[in-house]
N, C-alpha and C positions, 0 to 999 in steps of 0.2 A: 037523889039518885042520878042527877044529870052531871055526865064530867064533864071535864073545865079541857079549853083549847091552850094554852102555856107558849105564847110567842117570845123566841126568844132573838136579838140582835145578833147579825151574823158576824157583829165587830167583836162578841164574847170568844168567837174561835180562832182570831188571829188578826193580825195586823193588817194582815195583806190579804187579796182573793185569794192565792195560792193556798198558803196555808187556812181560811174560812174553809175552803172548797174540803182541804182533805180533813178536817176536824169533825165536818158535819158532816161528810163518807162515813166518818169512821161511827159514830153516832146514830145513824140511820142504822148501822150495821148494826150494832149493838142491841137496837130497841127492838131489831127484827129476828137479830141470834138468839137474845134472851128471852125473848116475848113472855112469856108467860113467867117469870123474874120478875122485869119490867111491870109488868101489871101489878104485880104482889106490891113493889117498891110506891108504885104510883098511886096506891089505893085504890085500884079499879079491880074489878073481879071479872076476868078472862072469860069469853062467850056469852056475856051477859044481852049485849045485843050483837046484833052484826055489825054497827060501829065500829070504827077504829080499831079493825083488825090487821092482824099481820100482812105483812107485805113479803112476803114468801121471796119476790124477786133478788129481794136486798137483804135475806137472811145467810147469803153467800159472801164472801170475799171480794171476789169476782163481780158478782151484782153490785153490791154497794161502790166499791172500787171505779165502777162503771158509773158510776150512775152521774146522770146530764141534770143538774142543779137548775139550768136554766129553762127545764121542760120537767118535772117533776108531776106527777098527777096532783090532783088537788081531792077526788072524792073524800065523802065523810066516812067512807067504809075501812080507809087509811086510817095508819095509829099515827105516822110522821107526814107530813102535809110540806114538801119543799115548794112548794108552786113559788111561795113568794119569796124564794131567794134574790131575784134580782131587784124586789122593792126592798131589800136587805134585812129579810127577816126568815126563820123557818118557824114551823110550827108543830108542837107536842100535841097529840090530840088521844093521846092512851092513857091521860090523866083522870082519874075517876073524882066522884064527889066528894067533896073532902067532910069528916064529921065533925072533926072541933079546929079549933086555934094550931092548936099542938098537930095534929095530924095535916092540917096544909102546910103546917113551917114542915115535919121531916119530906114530907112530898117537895118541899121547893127546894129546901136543905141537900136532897136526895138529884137531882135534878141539876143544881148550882153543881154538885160535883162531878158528876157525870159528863157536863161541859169542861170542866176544868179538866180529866180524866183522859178526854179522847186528845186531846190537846197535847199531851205530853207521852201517851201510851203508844209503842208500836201494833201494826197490826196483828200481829203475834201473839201479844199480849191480851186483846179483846177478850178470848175467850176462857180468861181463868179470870174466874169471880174475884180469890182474891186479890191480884193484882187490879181487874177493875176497882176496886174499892179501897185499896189501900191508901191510907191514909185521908180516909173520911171523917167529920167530927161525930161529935157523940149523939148526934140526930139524926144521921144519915145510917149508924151504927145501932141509933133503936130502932127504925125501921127494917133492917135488914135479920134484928134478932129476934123482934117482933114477925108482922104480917110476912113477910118473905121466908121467914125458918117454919112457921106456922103452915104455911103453904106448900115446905118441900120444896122448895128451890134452893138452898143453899145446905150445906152443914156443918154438923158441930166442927168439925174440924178446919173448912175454910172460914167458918163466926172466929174462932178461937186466932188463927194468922191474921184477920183483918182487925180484930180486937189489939193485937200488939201495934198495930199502926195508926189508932183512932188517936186525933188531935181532937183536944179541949178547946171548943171556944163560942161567943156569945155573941 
């Protein structure tokens, strides 16, 4: 029942600080627009504790847009933990426990694209699921048809457009 903290390298969102900076903006924003998506996606079940809850400030544009990377709160009541961006890492902390093999790989699988995702997505774009997710492989796509469709966060109609975009691979 205990989730897992998911430190990810701030070199995964671009070459340069520039671009880190606005990848993991765009990121923050996501995990805090979608919150309760996000949870579904991460295998954590939303208001279970008062952990690594939403960051209300950065579920705006504007907020995240804003937001000072190298002053980032650190509490455990946080879902995204920036503190240690300048030791060059941020941190996932909305990931729940994971139950077998297969449910950590789509959680990381889910996660690995979501990095990849804000990386090449305008801001614009953030808030339509399918465009978030287009072209995810077929792990990140059973998650999403799985616990996330189960949970009412997504539907039949954006599964069925993100389904035409799922890449095969292992």
């Amino acid at each position: 029942n205990c989730g897992m903290h998911v430190n990810i390298s701030n070199a995964v969102f671009g070459a340069t600080e520039e671009k880190q900076i606005a990848a993991i903006r765009k990121l923050l924003y996501v995990v805090n627009r979608h919150y309760d998506l996000m949870c579904a996606l991460t295998y954590r079940k939303p208001n279970r504790t008062h952990f690594c809850g939403r960051m209300f400030e950065y579920a705006s544009v504007d907020g995240a847009k804003n937001a000072n990377l190298y002053r980032m709160p650190s509490s455990h009541n946080n879902c995204f933990n920036g503190s240690h961006f300048p030791e060059g890492r941020i941190e996932l902390r909305i990931v729940g426990g994971q139950k077998s093999f297969a449910c950590f790989r789509n959680t990381m699988e889910s996660i690995f694209h979501l990095c990849k995702a804000v990386r090449k997505l305008s801001w614009n774009d953030l808030d339509d699921v399918t465009k978030l997710f287009a072209g995810c492989n077929q792990y990140v796509y059973d998650r999403l048809r799985t616990y996330v469709k189960d949970a009412r966060h997504i539907t039949d109609a954006q599964l069925a457009a993100i389904r035409e975009t799922v890449v095969q691979e292992e």
